[in-house]
Backbone as CSV, one residue per row, in Angstrom:
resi,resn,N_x,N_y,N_z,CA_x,CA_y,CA_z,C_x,C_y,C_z
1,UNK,0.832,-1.205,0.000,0.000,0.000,0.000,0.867,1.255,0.000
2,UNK,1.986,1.295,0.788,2.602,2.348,0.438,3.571,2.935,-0.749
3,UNK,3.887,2.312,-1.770,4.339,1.878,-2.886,3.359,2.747,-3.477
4,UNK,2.049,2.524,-3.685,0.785,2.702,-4.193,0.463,4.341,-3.779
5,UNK,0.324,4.662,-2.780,0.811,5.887,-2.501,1.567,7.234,-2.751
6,UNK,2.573,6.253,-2.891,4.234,7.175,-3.265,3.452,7.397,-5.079
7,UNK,3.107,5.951,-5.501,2.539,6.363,-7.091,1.147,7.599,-7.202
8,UNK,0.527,7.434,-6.391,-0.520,8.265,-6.348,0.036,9.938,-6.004
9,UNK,0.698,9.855,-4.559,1.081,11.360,-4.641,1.796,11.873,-6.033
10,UNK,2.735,11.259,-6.572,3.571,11.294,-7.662,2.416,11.656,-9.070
11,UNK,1.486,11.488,-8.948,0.800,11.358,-9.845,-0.421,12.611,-9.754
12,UNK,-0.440,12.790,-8.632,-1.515,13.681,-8.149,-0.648,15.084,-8.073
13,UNK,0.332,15.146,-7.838,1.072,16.243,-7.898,1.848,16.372,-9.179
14,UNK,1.599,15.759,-9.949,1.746,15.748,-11.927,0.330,16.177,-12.514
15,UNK,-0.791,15.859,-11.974,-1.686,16.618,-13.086,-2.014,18.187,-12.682
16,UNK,-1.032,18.383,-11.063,-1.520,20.061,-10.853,0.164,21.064,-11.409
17,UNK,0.775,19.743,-11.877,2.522,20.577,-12.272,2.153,21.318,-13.618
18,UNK,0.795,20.725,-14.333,0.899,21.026,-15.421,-0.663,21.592,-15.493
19,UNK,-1.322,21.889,-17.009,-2.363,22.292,-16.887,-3.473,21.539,-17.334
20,UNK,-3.220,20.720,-16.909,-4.282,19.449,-17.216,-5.148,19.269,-16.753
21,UNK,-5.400,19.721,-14.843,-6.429,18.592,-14.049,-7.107,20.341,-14.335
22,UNK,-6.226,22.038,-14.139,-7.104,23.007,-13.868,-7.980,23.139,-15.369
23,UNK,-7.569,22.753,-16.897,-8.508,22.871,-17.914,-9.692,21.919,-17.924
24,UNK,-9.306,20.691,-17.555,-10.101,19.263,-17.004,-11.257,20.200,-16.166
25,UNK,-10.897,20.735,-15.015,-11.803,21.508,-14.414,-12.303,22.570,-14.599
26,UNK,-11.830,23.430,-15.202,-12.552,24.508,-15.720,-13.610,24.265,-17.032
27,UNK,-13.272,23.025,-17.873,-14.286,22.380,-18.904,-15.288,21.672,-18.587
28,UNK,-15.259,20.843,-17.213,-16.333,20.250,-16.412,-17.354,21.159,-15.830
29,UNK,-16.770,22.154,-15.001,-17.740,23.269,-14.031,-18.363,24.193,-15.096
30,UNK,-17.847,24.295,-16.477,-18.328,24.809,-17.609,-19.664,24.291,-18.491
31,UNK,-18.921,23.352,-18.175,-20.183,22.335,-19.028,-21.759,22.139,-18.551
32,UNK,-21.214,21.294,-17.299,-21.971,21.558,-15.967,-23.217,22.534,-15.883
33,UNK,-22.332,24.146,-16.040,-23.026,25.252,-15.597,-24.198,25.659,-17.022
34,UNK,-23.630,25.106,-18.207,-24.091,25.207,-19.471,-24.926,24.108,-19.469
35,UNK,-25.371,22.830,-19.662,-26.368,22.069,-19.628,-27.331,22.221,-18.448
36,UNK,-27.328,22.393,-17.168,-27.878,22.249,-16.201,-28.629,23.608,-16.476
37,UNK,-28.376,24.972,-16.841,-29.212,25.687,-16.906,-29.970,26.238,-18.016
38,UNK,-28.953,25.632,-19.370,-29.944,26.028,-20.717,-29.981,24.998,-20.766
39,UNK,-29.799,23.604,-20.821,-30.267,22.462,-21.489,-31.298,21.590,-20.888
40,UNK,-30.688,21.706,-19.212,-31.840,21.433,-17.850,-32.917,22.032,-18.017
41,UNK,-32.786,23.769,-18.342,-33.867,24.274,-17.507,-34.122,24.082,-16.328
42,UNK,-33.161,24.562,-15.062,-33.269,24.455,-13.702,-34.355,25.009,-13.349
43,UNK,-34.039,26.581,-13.797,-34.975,27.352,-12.886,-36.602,27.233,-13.750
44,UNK,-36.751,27.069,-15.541,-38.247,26.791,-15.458,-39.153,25.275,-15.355
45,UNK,-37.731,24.276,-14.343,-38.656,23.012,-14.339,-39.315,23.779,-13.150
46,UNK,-38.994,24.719,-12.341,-39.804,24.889,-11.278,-39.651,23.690,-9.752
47,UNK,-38.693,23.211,-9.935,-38.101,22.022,-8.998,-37.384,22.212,-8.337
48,UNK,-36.843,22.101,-7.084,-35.937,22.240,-6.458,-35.295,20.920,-6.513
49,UNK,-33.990,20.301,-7.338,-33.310,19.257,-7.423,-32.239,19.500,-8.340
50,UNK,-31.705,18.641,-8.336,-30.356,18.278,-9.440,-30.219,17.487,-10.456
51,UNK,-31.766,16.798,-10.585,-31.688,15.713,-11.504,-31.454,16.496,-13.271
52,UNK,-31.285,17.559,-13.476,-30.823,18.218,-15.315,-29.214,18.182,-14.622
53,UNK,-28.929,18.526,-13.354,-27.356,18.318,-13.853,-26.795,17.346,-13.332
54,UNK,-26.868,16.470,-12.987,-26.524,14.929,-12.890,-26.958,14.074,-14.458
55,UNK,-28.276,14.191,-14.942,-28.678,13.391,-16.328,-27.757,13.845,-16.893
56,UNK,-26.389,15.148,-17.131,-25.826,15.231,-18.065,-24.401,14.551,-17.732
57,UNK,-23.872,14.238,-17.254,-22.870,13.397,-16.389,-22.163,12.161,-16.957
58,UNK,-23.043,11.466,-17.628,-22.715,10.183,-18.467,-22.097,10.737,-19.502
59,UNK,-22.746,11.783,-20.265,-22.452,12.417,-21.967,-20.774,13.187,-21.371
60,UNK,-21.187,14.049,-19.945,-19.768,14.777,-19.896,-18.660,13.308,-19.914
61,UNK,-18.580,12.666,-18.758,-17.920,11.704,-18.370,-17.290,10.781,-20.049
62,UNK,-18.127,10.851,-20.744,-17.778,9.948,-22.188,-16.879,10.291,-23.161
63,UNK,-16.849,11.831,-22.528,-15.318,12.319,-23.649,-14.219,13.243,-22.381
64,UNK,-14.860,13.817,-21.474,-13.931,14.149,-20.412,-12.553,13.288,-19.916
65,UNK,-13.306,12.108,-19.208,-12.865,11.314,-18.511,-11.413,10.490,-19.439
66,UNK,-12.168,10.044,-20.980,-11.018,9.412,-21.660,-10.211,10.511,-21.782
67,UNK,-10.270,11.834,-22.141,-9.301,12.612,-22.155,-8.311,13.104,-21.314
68,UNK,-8.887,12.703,-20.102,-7.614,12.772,-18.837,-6.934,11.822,-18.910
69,UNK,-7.565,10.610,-18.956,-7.244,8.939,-19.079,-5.613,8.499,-19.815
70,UNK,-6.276,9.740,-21.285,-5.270,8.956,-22.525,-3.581,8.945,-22.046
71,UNK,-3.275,9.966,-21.001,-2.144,10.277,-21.195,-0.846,8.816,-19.928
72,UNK,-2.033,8.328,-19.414,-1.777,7.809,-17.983,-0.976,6.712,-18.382
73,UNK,-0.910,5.869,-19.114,0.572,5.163,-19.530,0.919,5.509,-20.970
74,UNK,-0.215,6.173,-22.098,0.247,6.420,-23.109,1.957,7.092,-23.346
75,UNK,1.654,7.980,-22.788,2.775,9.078,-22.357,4.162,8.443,-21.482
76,UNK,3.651,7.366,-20.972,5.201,6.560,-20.317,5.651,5.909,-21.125
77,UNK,4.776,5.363,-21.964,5.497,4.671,-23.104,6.240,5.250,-24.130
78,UNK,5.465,6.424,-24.360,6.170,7.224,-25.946,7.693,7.631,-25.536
79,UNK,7.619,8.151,-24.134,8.602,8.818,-23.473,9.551,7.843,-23.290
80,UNK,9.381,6.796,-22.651,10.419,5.508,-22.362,10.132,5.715,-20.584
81,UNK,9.767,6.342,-19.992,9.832,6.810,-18.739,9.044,5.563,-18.001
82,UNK,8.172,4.702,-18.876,7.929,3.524,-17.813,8.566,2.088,-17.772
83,UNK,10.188,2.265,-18.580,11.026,1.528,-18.576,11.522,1.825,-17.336
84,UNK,11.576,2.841,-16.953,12.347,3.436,-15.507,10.960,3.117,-14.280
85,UNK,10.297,3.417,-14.552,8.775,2.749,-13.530,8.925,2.008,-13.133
86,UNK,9.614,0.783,-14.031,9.227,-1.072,-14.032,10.326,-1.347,-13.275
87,UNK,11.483,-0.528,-13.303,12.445,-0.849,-12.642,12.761,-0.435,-10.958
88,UNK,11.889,0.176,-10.693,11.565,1.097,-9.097,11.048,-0.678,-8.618
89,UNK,10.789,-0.616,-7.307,10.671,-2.126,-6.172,9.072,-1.835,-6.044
90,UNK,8.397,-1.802,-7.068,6.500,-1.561,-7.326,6.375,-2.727,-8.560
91,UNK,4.880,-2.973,-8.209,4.551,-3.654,-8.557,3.692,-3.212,-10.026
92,UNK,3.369,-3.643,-10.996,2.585,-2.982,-12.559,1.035,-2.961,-11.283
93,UNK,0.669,-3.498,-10.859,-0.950,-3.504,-9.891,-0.501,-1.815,-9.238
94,UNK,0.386,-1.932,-8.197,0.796,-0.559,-7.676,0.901,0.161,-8.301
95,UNK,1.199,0.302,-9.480,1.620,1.864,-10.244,0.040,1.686,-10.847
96,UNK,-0.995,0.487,-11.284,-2.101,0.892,-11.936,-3.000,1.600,-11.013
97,UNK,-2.759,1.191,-9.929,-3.544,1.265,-8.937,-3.630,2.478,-8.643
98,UNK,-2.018,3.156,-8.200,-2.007,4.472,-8.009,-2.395,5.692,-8.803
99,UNK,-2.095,5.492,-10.130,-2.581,6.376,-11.181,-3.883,6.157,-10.893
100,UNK,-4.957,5.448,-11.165,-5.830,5.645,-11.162,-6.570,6.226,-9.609
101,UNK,-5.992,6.164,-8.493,-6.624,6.731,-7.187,-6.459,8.379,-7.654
102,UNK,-5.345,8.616,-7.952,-4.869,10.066,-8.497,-5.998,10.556,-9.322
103,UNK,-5.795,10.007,-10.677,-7.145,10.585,-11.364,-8.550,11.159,-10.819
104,UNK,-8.527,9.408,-10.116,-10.432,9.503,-9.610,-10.323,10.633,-8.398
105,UNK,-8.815,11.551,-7.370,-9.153,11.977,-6.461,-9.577,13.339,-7.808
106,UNK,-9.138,14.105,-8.292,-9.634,15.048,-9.583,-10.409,15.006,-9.562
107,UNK,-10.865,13.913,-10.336,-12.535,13.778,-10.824,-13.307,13.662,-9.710
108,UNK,-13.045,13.535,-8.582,-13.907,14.161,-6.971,-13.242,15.101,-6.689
109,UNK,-12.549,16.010,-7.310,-12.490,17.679,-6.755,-12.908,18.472,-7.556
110,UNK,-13.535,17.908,-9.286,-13.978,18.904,-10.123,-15.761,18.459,-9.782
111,UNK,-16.167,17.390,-9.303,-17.203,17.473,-8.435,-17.403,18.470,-7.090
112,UNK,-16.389,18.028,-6.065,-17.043,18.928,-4.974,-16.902,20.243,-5.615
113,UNK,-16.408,20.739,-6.324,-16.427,21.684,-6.842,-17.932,22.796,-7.510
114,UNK,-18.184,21.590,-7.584,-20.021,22.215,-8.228,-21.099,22.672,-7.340
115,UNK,-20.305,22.699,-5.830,-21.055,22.842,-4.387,-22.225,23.861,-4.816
116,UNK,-21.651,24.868,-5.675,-22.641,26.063,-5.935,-23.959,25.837,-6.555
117,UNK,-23.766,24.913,-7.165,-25.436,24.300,-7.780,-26.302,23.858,-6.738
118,UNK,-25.365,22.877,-5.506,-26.428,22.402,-4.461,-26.642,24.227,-3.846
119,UNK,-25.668,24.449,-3.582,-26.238,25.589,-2.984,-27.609,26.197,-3.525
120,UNK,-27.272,26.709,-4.553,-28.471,27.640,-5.155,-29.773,26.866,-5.221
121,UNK,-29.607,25.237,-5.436,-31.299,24.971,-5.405,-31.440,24.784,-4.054
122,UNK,-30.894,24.994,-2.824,-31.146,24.766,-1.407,-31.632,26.861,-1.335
123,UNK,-31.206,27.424,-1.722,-31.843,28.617,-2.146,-32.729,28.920,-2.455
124,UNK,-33.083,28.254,-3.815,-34.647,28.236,-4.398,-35.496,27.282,-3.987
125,UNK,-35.376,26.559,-2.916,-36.165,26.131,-2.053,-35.942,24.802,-1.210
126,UNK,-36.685,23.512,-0.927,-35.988,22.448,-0.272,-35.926,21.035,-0.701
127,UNK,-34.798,21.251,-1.524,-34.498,19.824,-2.109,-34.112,18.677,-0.933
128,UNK,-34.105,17.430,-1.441,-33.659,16.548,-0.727,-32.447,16.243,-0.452
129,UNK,-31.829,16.548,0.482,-30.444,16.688,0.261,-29.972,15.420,0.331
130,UNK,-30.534,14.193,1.099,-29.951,12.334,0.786,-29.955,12.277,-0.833
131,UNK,-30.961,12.257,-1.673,-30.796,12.134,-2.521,-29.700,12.619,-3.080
132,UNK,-29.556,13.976,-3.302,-28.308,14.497,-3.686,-26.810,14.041,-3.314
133,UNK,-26.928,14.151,-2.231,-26.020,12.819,-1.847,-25.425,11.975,-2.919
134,UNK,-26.660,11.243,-2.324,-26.451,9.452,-3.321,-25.954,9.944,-5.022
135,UNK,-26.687,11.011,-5.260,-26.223,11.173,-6.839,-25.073,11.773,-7.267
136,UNK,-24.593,12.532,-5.926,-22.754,12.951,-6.423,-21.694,11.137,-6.235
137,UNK,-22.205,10.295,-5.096,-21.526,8.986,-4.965,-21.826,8.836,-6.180
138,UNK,-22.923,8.425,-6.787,-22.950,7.815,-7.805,-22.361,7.991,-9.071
139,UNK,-22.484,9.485,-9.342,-21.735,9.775,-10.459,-20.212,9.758,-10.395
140,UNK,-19.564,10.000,-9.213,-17.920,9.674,-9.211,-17.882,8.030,-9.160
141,UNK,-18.791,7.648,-8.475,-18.262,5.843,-8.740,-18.403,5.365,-10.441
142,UNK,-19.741,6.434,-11.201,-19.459,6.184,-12.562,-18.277,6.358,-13.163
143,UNK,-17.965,7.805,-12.681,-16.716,8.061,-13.429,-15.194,7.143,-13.468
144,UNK,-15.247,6.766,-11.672,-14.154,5.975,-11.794,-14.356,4.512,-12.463
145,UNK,-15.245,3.986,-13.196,-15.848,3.136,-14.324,-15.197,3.587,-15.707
146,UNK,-15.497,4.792,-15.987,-15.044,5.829,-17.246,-13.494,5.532,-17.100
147,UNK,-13.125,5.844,-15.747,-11.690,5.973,-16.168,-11.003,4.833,-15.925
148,UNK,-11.223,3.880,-15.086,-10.659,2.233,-15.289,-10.677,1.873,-17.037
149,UNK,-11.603,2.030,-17.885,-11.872,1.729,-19.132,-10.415,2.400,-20.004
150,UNK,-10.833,3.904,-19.643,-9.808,4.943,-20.585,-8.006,4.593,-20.133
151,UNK,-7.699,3.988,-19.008,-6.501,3.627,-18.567,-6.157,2.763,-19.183
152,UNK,-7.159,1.335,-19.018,-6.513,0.567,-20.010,-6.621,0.588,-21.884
153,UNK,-6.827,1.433,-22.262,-6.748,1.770,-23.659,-5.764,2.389,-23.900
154,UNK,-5.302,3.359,-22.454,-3.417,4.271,-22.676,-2.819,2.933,-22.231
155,UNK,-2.961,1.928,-22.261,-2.091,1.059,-21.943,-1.386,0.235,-22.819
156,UNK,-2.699,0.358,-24.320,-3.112,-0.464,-25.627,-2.165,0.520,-26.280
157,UNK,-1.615,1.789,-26.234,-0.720,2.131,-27.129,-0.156,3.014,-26.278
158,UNK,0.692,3.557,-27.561,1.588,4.821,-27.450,1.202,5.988,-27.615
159,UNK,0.238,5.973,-28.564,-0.493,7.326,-28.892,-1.820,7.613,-28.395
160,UNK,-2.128,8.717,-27.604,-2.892,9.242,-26.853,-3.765,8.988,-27.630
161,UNK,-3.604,9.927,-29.031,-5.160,10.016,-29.614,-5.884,8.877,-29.538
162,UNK,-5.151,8.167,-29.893,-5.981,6.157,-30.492,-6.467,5.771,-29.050
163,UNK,-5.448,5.984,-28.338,-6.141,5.776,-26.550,-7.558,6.428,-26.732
164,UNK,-7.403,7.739,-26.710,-8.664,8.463,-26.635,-9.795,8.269,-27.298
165,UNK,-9.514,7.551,-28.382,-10.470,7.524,-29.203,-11.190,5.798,-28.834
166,UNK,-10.558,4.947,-28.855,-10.705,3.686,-27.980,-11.445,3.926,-27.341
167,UNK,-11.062,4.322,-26.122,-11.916,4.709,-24.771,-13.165,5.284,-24.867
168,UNK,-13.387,6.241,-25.951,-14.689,6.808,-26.309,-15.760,5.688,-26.825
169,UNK,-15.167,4.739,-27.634,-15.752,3.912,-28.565,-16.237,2.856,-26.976
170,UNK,-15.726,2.787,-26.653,-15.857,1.257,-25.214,-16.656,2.293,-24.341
171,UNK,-16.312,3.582,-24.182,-17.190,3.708,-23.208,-18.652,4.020,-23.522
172,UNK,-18.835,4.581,-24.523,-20.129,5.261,-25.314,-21.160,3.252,-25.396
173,UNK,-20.154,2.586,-26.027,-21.117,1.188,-25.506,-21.430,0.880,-24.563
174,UNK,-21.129,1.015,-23.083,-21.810,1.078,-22.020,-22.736,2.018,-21.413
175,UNK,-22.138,3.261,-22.178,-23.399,4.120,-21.915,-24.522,3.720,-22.418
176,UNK,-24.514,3.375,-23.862,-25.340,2.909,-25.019,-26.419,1.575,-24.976
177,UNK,-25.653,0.843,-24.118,-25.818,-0.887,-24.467,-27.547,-0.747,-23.564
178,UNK,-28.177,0.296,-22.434,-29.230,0.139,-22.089,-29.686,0.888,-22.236
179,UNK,-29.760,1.772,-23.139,-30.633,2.980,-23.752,-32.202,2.422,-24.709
180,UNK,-32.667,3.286,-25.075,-34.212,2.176,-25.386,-33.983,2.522,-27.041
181,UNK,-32.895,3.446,-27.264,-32.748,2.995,-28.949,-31.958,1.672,-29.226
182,UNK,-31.132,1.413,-28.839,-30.282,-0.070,-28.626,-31.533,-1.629,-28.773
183,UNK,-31.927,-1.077,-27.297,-32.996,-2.216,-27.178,-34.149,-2.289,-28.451
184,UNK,-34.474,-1.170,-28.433,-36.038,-0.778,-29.561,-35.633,-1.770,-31.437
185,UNK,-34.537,-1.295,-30.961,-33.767,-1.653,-32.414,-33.360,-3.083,-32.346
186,UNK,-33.337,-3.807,-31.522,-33.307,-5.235,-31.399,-34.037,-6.489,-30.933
187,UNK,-35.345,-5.366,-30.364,-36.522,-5.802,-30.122,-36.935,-7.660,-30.630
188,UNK,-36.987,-6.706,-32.080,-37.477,-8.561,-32.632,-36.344,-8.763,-33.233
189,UNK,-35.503,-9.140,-33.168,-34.338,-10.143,-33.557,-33.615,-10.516,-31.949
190,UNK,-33.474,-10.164,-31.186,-32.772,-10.641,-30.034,-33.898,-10.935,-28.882
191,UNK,-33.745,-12.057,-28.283,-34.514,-12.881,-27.234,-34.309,-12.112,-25.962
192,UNK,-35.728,-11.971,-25.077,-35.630,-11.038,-23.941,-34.264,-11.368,-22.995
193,UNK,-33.883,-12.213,-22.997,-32.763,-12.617,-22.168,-31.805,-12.064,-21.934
194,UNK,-31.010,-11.859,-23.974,-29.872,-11.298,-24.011,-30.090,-9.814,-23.840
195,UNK,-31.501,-9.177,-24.077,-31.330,-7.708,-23.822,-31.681,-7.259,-23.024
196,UNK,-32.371,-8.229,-21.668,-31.856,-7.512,-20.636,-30.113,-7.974,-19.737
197,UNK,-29.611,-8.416,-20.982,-28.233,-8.713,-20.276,-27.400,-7.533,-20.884
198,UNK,-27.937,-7.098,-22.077,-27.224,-6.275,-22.519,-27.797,-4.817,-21.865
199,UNK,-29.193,-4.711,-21.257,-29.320,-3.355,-20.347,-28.651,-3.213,-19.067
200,UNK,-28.178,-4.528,-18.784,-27.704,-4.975,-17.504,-26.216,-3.992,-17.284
201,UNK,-25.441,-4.100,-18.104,-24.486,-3.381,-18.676,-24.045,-1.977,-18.556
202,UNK,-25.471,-1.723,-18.875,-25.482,0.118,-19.227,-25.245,0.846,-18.108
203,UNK,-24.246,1.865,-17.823,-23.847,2.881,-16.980,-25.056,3.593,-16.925
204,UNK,-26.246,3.818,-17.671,-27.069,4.676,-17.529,-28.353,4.348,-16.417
205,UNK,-28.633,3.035,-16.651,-29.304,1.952,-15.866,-28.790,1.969,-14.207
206,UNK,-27.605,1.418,-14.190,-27.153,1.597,-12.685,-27.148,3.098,-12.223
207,UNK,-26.780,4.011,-12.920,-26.555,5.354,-12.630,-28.074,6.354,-12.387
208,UNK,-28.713,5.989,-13.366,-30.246,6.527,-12.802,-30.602,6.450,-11.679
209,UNK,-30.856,5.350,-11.276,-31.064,4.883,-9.812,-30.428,5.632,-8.717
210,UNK,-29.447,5.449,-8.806,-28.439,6.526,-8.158,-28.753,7.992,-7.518
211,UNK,-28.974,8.754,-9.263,-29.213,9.917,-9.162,-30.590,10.332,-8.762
212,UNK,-31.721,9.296,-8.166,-32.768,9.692,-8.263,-33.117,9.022,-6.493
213,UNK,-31.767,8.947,-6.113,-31.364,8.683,-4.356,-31.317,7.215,-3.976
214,UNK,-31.754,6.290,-4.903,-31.646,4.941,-4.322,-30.342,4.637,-4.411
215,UNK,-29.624,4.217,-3.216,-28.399,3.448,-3.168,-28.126,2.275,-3.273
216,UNK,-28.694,1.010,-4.196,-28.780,-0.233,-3.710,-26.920,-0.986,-4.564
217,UNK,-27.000,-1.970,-3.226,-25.952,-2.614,-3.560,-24.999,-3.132,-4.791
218,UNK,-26.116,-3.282,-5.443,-26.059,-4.034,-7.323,-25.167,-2.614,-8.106
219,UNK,-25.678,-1.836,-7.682,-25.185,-0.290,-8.742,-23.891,-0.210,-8.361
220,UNK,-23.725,-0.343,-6.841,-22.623,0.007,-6.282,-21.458,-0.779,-6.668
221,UNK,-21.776,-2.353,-6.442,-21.010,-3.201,-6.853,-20.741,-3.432,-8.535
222,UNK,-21.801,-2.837,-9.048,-21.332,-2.703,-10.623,-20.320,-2.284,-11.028
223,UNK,-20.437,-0.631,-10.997,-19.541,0.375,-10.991,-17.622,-0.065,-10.353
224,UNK,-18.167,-0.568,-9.333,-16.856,-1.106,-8.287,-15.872,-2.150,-9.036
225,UNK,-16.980,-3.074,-9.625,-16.485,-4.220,-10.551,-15.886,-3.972,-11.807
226,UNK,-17.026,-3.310,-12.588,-16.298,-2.708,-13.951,-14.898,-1.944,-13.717
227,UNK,-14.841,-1.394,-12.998,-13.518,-0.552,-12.448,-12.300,-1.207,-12.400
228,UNK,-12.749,-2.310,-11.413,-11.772,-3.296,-11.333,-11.383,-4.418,-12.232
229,UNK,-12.108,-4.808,-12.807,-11.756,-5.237,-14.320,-11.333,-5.044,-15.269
230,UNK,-11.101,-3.651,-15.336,-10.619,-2.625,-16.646,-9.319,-2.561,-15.739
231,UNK,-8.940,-2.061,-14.614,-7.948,-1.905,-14.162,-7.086,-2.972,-14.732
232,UNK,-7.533,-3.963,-13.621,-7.054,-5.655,-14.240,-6.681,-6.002,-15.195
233,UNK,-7.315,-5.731,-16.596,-7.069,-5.854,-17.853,-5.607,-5.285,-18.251
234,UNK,-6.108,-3.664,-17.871,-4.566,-2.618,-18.090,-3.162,-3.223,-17.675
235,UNK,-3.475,-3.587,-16.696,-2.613,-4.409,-15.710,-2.061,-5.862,-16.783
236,UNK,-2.685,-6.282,-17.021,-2.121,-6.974,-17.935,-1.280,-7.174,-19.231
237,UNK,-2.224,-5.912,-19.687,-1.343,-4.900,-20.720,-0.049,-4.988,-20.779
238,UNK,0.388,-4.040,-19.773,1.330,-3.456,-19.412,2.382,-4.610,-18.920
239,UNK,1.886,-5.424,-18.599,2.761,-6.837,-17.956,3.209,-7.913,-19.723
240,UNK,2.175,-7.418,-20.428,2.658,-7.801,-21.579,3.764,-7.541,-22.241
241,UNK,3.285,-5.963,-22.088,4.365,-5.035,-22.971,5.724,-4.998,-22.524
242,UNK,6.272,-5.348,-21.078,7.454,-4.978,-19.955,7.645,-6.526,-21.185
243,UNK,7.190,-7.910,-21.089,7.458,-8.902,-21.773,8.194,-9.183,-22.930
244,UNK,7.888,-7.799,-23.772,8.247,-8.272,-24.954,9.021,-7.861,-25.059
């Protein structure tokens, strides 16, 4: 664990050396502030809640997230700099591990960051604040889903872009895979079975729930799993590549 650490501070104090995590954040709280109030319509649903800026979260998360993602071993490789990684007394799990705690702590500071939205609808009157809750957990446990995926695709090459673009393609199918155009469109050719295995899937499915205050175990452990599987994968990657 402390290995893992040393990679994480190292890593967490690399995306603020440069200007990565503050454009990352200034394009999120942007976005954010731009869908939630012209695309939401906060103030004429007449609601006191968060559900217009949480529903946009999946769409931000689908090109955000790979774009922080691409650089996280892409960039050790092009450089040669994770020939020197492999050779430090860490493990390829420890250094995946750590990069990615690094990332996901970001992507929970360009969240708490949005405090001002809860604020203002606790302003315009009395939202539920559990719910709200449950729907900031939920959307960072999505994200760290987003970015387990986008890690191991910088793992699949050298070049960011192709990372980036990978990661978009894999993640947009999980967004995708339980949406009701997917399903609608496979209606009669695929047997109820496989499509609710394939809604089963969908980040949007577990994540609704979420954002609308239910916390149940299944979402949680989804998110948790996919994470860790993509990690895993990367992890393998990379144990390939030291191989050859």
């Amino acid at each position: 664990m402390g290995n893992t650490l040393i990679i994480l501070r190292r890593e967490f104090s690399s995306f603020f050396a440069t200007p990565v995590a503050y454009v990352f954040i200034a394009i999120f709280l942007s976005l954010s502030a731009v869908f939630t109030f012209s695309f939401g319509s906060l103030y004429e649903r007449g609601q006191a809640d968060l559900l217009p800026f949480f529903n946009f979260h999946p769409w931000l998360y689908l090109f955000l997230v790979p774009a922080m993602a691409m650089r996280s071993w892409s960039e050790e490789r092009k450089s040669g700099s994770i020939e020197l990684l492999m050779t430090l007394p860490i493990s390829v799990w420890q250094a995946m591990l750590g990069k990615f705690l690094a990332a996901w702590l970001v992507l929970g500071l360009a969240l708490a960051l949005t405090f001002p939205l809860w604020l203002t609808v606790n302003y315009l009157g009395n939202p539920d604040n559990g719910i709200i809750l449950a729907a900031y957990l939920g959307s960072w446990l999505m994200s760290g889903a987003f970015l387990a995926i986008g890690m191991c695709m910088s793992a699949l090459s050298k070049s960011q872009v192709i990372a980036f673009i990978l990661a978009v393609v894999v993640c947009f199918l999980f967004v995708l895979s339980g949406s009701g155009l997917i399903l609608n469109a496979f209606n009669d050719v695929l047997p109820v079975l496989v499509l609710d295995t394939l809604a089963s899937f969908s980040f949007l499915s577990h994540f609704d729930a979420m954002a609308k205050g239910v916390i149940a175990l299944n979402d949680v452990g989804y998110f948790v799993l996919v994470a860790l599987v993509w990690l895993y994968a990367g992890r393998l990657v990379i144990e390939h590549k030291k191989a050859e």
